[in-house]
C-alpha positions as CSV (number, residue, x, y, z in Angstrom):
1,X,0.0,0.0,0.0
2,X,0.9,3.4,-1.1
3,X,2.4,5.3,2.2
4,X,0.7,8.9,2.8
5,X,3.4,10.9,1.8
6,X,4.2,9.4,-1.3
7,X,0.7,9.7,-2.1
8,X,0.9,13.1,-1.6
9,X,4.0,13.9,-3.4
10,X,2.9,12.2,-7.0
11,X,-0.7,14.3,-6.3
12,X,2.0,17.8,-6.0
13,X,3.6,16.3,-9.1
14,X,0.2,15.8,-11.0
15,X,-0.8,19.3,-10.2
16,X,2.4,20.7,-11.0
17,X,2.2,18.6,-14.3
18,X,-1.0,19.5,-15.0
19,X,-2.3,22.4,-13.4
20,X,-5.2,20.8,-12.2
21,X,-6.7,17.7,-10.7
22,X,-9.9,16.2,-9.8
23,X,-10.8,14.1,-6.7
24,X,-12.1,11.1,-8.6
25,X,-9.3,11.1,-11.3
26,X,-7.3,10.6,-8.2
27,X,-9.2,8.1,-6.1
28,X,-9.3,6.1,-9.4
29,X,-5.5,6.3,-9.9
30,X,-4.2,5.5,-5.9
31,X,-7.1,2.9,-5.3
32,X,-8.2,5.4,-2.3
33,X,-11.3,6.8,-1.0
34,X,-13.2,10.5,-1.7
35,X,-12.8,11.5,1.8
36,X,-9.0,10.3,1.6
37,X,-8.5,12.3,-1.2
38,X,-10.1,15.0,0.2
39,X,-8.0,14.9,3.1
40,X,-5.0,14.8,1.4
41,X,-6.2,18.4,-0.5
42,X,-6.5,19.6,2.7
43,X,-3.0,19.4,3.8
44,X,-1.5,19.7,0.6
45,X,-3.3,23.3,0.7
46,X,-2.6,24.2,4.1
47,X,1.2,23.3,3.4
48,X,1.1,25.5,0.7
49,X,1.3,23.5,-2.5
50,X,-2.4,23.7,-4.3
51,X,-5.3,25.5,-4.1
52,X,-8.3,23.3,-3.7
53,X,-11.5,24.1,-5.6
54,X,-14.9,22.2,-6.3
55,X,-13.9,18.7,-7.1
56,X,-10.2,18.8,-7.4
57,X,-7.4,21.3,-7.1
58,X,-5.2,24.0,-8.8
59,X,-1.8,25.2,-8.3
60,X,-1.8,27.5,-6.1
61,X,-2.2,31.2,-6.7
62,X,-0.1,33.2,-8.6
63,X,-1.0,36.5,-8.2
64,X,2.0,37.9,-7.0
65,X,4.4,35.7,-9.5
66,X,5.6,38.2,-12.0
67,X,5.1,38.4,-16.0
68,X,7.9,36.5,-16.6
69,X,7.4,34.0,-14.0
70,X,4.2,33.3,-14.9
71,X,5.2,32.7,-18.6
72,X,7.4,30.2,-17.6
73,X,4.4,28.2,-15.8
74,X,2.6,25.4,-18.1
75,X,4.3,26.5,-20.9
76,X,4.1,23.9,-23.5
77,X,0.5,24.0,-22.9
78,X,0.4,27.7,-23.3
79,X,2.2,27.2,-27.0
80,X,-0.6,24.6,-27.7
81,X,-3.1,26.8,-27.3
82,X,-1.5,29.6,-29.0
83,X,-0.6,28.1,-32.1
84,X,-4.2,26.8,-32.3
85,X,-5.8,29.9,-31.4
86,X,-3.6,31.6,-34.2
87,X,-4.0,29.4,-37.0
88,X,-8.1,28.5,-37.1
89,X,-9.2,31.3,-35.0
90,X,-7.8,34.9,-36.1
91,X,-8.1,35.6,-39.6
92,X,-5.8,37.1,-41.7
93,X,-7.2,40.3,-42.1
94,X,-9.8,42.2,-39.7
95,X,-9.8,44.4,-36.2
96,X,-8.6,42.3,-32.9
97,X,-8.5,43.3,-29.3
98,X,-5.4,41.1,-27.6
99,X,-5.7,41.4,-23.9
100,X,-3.2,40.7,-21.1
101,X,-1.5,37.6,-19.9
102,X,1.4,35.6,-21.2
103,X,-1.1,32.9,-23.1
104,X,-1.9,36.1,-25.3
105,X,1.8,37.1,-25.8
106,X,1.9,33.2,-27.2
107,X,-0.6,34.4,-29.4
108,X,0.9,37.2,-30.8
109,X,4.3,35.1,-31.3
110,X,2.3,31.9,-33.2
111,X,0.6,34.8,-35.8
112,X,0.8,33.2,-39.3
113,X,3.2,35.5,-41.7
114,X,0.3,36.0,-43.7
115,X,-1.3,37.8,-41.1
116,X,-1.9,42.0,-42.2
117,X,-5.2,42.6,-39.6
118,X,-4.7,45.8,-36.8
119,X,-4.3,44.4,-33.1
120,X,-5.0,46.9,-30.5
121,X,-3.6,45.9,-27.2
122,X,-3.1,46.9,-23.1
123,X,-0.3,44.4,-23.3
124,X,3.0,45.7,-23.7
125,X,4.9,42.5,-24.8
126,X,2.1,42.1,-27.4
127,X,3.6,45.0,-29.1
128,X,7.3,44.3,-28.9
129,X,6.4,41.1,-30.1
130,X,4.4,42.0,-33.5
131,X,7.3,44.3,-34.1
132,X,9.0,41.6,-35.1
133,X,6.4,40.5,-37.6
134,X,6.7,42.3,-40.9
135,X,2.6,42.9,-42.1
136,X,0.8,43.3,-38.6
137,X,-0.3,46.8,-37.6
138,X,-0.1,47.7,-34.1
139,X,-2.0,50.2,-31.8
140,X,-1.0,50.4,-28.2
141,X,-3.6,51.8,-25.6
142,X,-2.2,53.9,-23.2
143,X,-2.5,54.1,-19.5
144,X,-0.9,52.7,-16.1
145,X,1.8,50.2,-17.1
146,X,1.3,47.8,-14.1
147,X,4.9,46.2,-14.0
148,X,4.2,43.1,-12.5
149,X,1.3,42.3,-15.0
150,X,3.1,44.0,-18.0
151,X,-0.2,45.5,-18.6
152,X,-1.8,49.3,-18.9
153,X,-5.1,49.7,-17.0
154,X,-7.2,52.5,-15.4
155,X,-9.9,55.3,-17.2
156,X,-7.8,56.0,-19.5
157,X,-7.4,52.7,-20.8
158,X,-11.1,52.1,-20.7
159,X,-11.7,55.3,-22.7
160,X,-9.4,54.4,-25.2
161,X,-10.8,50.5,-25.6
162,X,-14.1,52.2,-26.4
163,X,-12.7,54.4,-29.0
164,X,-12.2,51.3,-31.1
165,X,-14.6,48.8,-32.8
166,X,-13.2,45.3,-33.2
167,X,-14.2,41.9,-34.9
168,X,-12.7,39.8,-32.3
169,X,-11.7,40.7,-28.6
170,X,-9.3,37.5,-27.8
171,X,-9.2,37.7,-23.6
172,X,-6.8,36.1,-21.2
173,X,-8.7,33.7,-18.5
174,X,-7.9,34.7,-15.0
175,X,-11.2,33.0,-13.9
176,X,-13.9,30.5,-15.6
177,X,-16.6,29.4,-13.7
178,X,-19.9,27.7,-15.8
179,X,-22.1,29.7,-13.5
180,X,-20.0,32.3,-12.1
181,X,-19.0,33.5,-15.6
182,X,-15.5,34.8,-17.0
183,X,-14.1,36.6,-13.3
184,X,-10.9,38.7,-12.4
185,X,-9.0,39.4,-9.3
186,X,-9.2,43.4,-9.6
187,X,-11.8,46.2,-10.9
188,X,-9.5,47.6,-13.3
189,X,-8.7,44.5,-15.2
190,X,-12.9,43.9,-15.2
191,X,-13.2,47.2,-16.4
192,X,-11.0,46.7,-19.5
193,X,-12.2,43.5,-20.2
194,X,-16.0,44.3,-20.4
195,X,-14.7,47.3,-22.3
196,X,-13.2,45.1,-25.3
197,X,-16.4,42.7,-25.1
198,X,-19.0,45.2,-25.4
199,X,-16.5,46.9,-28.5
200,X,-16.1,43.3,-30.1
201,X,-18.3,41.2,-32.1
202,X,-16.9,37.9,-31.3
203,X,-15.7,37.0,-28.2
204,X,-12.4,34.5,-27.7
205,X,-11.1,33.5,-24.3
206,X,-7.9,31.3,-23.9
207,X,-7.4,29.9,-20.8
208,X,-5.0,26.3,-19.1
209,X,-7.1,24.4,-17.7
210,X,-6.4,25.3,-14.2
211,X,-8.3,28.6,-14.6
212,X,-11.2,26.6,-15.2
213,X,-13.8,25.8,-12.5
214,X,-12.6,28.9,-10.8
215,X,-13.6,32.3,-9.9
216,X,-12.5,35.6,-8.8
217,X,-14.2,39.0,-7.3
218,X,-14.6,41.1,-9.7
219,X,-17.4,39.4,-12.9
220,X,-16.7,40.5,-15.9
221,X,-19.2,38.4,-18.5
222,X,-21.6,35.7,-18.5
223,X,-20.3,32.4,-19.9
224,X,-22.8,32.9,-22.8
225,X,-21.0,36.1,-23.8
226,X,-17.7,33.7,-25.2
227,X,-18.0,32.7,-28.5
228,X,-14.8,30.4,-28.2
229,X,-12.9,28.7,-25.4
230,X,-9.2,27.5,-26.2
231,X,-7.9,25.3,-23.6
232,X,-5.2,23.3,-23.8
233,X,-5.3,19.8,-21.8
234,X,-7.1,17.2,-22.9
235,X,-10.5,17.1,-20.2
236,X,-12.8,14.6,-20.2
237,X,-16.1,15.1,-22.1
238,X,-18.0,15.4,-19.0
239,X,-16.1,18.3,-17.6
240,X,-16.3,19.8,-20.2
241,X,-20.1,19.6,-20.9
242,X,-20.7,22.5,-18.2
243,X,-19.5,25.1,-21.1
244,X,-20.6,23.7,-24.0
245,X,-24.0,22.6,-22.8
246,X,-24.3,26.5,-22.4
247,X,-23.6,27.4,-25.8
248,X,-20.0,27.4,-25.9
249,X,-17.8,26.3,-28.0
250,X,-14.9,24.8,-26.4
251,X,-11.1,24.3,-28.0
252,X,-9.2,21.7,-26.9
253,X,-5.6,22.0,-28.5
């Protein structure tokens, strides 16, 4: 019989694998009980190592990591859902609001060289990386540069969003919760956010798959407001069936 601590270290290797876990994936897998399971969450979380949600766990926040920190995190997952995002979802030619976060940087990066639409971003590293690309046009909104985010926010980025109309807002995930909607951790960030989706007429959000089945303070959409989900693990079909069983349409790269 698997001893407790063992247990618990390949269920801090899963998550840091992964990015997520679920209580009956992991009673299956180490022949254990729910309440086991459960219990083993519980310490895990108190010691620091995951963030337990409904039915499973997350890593645990990251708030406070910086840009690049957080851009090292899940990264080949990151380019999966990137280079899919890029290639079936964003047209070569048309308007496009890219929002924070470090999955939309990936974005940027995976655009395909034929590729001559206008992108209007808050995110700095958006820009300096479609400098590099020869056809894209680039308008940066303006702003407080929040260094630890690597992203502009306040009125004066909300004023500016609205002075644009855009085919397709593509939003980073912070939060996304079947019921409590696409959430944020500040009123800022929600403010740009709702900004781009009421100026867009598609919505796309891109998200790993430990944002998912989480939420945050500050609502910025119902789920039913998303045209698109991007995510990159593979998730079983029932987990999945609380988004697309309310009308979205969910990615899996």
């Amino acid at each position: 019989m698997m001893s407790v601590t063992t247990r618990q270290q390949e269920i801090q290797t899963l998550v840091r694998a992964h990015g997520t876990v679920h209580i009956h994936d992991l009673a299956a897998l180490f022949h254990a009980s729910l309440d086991t399971i459960r219990r083993d969450l519980r310490q895990l979380e108190d010691e620091g190592h995951l963030r337990r949600i409904h039915g499973g766990a997350i890593l645990p926040n990251t708030a406070t990591a910086t840009y690049n920190e957080r851009a090292k995190e899940l990264q080949p997952e990151r380019a999966a859902i990137a280079k899919k995002t890029a290639n079936d979802l964003i047209p070569d030619h048309g308007v496009f609001f890219f929002d924070s976060g470090t999955t939309i940087c990936e974005v940027a990066r995976h655009l395909k060289p034929s590729f001559r639409g206008t992108i209007i971003t808050v995110n700095p590293m958006v820009a300096v990386e479609l400098a590099k690309h020869s056809n894209a046009n680039v308008i940066m909104i303006g702003g407080v540069l929040l260094k630890n985010d690597m992203v502009v926010s306040g009125p004066t980025t909300v004023d500016e969003v609205r002075n644009y109309n855009a085919d397709i807002a593509l939003l980073g995930t912070c939060a996304l919760h079947p019921e409590a909607g696409l959430s944020t951790s500040t009123a800022e960030e929600r403010a740009t956010k709702a900004a781009m989706i009421n100026q867009s007429a598609e919505i796309i959000a891109v998200t790993t798959a430990d944002k998912l089945e989480t939420s945050l303070p500050y609502r910025v959409c119902d789920i039913d407001a998303i045209s698109y989900l991007v995510t990159g693990r593979k998730l079983s079909a029932g987990y999945l069936a609380n988004y697309s069983d309310r009308g979205l349409n969910v990615i899996q790269a």
